[in-house]
C-alpha positions in Angstrom: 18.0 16.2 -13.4 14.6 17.7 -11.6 12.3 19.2 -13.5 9.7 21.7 -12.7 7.0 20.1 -9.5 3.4 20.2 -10.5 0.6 20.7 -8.2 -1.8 16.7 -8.2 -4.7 17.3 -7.1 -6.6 21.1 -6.1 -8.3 20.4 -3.0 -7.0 18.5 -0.1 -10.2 16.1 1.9 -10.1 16.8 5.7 -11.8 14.2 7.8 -14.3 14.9 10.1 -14.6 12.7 13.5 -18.4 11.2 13.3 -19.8 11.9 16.9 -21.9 8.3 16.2 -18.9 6.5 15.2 -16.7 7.9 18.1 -19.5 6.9 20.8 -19.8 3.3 19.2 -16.1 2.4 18.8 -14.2 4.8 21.3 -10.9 3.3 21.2 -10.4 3.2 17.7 -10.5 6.8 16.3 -7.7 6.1 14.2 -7.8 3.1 12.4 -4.7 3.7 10.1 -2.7 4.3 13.1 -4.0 1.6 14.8 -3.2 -1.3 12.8 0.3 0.4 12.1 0.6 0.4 16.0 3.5 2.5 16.2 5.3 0.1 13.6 6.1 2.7 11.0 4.7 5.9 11.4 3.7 5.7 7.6 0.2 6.4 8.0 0.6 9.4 11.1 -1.1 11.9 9.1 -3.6 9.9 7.0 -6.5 10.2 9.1 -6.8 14.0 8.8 -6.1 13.8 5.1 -8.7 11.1 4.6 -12.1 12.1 3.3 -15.0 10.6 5.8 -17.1 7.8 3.9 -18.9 6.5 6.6 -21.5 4.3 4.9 -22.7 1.1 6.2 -24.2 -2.1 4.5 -25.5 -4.9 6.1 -25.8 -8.6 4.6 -26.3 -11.9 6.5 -26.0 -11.0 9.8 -22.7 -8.6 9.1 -22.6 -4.7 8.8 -19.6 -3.7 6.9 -18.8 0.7 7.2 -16.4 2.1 5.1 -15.1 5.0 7.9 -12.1 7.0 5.8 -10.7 7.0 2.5 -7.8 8.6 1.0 -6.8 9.0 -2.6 -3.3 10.2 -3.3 -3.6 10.1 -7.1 -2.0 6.6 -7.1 -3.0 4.6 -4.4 -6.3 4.2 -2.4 -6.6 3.6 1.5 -9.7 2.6 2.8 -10.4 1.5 6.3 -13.3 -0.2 7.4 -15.6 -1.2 10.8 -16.9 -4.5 11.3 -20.0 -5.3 13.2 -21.4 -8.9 13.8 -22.5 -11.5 16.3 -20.5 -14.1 14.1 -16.9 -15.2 15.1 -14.6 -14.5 12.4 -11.9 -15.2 13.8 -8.7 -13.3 14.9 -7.8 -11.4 11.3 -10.4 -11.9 8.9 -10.1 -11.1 5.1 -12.7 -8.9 4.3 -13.4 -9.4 0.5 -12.5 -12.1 -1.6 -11.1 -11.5 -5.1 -11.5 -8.3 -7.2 -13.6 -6.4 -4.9 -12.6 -2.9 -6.3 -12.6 -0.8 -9.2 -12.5 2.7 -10.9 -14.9 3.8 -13.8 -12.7 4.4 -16.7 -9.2 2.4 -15.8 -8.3 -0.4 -17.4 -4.8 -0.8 -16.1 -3.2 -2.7 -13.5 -4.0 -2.6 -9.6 -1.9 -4.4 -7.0 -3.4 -4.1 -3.4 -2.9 -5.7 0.2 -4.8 -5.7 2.9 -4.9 -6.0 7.0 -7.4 -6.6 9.8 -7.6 -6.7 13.5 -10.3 -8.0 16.1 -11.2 -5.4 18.5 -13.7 -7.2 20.5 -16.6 -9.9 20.6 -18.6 -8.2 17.9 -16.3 -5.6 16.5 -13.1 -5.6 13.6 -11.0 -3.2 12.0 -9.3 -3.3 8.3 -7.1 -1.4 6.1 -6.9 -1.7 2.4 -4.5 -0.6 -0.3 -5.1 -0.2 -4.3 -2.6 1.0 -6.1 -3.1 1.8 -10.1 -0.5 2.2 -12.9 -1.1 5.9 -13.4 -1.8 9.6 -11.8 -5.4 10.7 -11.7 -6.4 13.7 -10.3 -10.0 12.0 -9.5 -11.6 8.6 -9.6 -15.0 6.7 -9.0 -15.0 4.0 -7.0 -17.2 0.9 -6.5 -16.3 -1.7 -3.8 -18.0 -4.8 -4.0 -17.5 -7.2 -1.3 -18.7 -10.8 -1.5 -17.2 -13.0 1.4 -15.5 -13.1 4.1 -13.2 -15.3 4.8 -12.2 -16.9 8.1 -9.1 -18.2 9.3 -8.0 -20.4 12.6 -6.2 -22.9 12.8 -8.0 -26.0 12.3 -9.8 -25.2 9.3 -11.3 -22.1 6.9 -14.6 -20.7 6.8 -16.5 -18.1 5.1 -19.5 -15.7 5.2 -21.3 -15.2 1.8 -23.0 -11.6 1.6 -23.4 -8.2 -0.8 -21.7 -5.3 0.3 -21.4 -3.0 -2.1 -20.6 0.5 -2.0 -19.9 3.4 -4.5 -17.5 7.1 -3.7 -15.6 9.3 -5.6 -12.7 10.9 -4.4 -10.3 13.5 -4.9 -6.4 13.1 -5.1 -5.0 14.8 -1.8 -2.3 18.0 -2.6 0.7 16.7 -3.9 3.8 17.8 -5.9 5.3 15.3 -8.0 8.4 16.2 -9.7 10.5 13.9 -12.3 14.0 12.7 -11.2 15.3 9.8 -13.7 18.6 9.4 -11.7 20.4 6.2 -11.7 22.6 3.8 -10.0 24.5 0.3 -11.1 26.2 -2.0 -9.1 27.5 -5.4 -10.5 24.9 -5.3 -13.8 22.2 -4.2 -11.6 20.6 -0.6 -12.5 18.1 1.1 -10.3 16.3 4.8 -11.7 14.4 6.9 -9.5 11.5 7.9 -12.1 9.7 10.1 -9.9 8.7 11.3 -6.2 6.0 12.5 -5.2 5.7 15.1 -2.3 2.0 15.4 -0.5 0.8 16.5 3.4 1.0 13.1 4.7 3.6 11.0 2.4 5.9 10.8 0.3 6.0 8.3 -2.6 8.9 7.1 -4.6 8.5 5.2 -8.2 11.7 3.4 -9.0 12.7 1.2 -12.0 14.8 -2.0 -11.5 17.0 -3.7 -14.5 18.3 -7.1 -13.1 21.2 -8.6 -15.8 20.6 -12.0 -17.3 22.7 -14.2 -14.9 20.5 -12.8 -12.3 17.2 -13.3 -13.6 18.3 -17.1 -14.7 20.2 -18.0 -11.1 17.5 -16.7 -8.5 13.6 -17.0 -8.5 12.7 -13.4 -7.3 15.1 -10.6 -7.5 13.3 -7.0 -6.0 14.5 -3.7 -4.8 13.9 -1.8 -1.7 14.7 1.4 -0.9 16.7 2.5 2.4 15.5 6.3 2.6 17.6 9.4 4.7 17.5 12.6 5.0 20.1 15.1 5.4 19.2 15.9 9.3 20.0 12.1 9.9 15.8 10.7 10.2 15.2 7.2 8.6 11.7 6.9 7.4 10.1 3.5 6.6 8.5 2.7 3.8 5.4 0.1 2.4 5.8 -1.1 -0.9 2.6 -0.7 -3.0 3.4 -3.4 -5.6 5.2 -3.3 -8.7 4.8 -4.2 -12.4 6.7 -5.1 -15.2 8.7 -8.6 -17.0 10.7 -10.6 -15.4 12.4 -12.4 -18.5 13.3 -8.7 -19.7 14.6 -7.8 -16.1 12.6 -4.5 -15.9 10.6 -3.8 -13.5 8.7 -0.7 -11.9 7.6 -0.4 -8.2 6.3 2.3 -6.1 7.0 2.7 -2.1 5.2 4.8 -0.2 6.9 6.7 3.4 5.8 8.7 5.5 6.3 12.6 5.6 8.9 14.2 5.0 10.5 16.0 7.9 9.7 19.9 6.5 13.4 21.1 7.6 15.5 18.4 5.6 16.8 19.8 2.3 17.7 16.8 0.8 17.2 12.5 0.7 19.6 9.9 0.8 17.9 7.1 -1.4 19.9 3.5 -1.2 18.4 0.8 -3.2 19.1 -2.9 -1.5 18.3 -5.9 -4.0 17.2 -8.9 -2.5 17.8 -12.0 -4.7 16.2 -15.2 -3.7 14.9 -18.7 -4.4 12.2 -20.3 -3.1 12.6 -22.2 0.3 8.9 -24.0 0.0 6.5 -23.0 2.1 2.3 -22.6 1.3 0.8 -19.9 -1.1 -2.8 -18.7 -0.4 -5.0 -17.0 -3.5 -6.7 -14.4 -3.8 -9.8 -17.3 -2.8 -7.8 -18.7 0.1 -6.8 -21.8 -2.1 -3.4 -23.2 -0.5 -0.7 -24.4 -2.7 2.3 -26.4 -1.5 6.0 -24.5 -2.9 8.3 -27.0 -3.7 12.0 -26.4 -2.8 14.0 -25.4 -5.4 17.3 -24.6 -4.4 19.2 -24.9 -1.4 21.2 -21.4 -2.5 21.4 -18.9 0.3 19.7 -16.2 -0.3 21.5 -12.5 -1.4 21.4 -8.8 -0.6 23.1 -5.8 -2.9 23.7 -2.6 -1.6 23.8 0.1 -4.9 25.4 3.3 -4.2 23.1 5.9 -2.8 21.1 8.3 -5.1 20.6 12.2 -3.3 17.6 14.4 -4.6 16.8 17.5 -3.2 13.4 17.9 -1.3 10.6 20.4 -2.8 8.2 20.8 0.3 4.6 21.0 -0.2 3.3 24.5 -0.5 
């Protein structure tokens, strides 16, 4: 059952275009839009939910402005501006390690991150954090270290301090509790909760994979095919998740984009995605490479669970 929505979150952050930022960087008003590039239309809305940082740092030859952020009491987008004279390269990653925290939280983060050359002397990036609990407001402190290079001959990096400190407030949301499940084959998947705000909506789901699962493949995870009842698919990023993997349970939160405002109810279908590792490379978080062995020649698996409906409470 639903219970009663809850308001996250009193005051929603409107950004402001910065006349001095527009003039330097014209074609990229919009940098969450522009590194989606039409993929997904997840991040549509985000730029005029997003509150305007705009602080720059410069360290060795690199300026480094935090433009936007956007808090919606789980997960923080930032998107940044890159200025330098220096070749990085065609993606850099900007930040090497833990780079960000919140005063106060102790929990777990997952994050990812994206970037984009623009020109000789100019990059854009994206970054995700997403935390383990709702806060209606958090302090932030980004420190950023290196930057590292790739191409295809070899890796480089840029040693620097860019450090910067915001707070911000969670956007207007309403979050309401679901708990409805679905099993298929020993599998059980429970929506936990959604969560509806003016530029997303955000789904936290539970996954129980059954013993002959968790010993048979090396990664078993859920993803969530989402419908409404006027017939829109919506895509969806998933933000990480948390959990055990010798008990089976897991947690995960995927974020879509908005809702349309005249469906009246979603069509959730988990699909779980068993697999075993093929070999390959695996870069930490300091760019170190790893060779992955093959492990099994198995083919990998997909289940489709029976769809889960929940109706839609718009956002006031």
């Amino acid at each position: 059952a639903i219970t009663t929505g809850v308001i996250i979150g009193g005051t929603l952050c409107v950004g402001i275009v910065n006349p001095t930022y527009a003039k330097g960087l014209p074609i990229v008003g919009d940098i969450f839009r522009f590194l989606d590039n039409g993929r997904t239309g997840i991040y549509d809305l985000y730029k005029e939910n997003a509150k305007e940082i705009n602080v720059t740092k410069e360290s060795n030859g690199v300026s480094i402005t935090v433009q936007d952020a956007l808090f919606d009491g789980k997960t923080v987008y930032l998107t940044y501006v890159v200025n330098t004279d220096k070749d990085l390269g065609d993606k850099p990653k900007i930040g090497v390690g833990p780079t960000f925290s919140i005063k106060g939280y102790e929990g777990g983060m997952t994050g990812s991150s994206q970037s984009k050359k623009i020109d000789e002397h100019t990059y854009v990036a994206q970054e995700n954090y997403t935390i383990d609990e709702f806060k209606e407001s958090i302090k932030c402190k980004l420190k950023i270290k290196e930057i590292l290079i790739f191409d295809s001959n070899n890796q480089e990096s840029i040693k620097g301090n860019w450090q910067f400190e915001f707070e911000l407030g969670a956007t207007e949301g309403i979050r309401e509790d679901v708990n409805k499940s679905t099993t298929e084959d020993g599998f059980s998947v429970t929506i936990d909760y959604v969560m509806n705000t003016p530029m997303s909506y955000i789904i936290n789901y539970t996954q129980e994979v059954p013993k002959a699962y968790r010993t048979e493949w090396d990664d078993v995870s859920t993803m969530l095919e989402v419908k409404d009842d006027l017939g829109n698919s919506y895509e969806g990023d998933m933000n990480g998740g948390r959990g055990r993997t010798d008990t089976g349970i897991m947690s995960f939160t995927m974020t879509f984009g908005k809702i349309d405002e005249r469906a009246s109810k979603l069509i959730i279908t988990p699909r779980i995605f068993c697999s075993t590792y093929k070999g390959g490379v695996a870069i930490d978080a300091k760019g170190n490479e790893t060779q992955l062995q093959l492990k099994s020649d198995k083919e990998d698996r997909m289940l489709v669970l029976p769809e889960i409906v929940i109706p839609i409470n718009p956002v006031s």
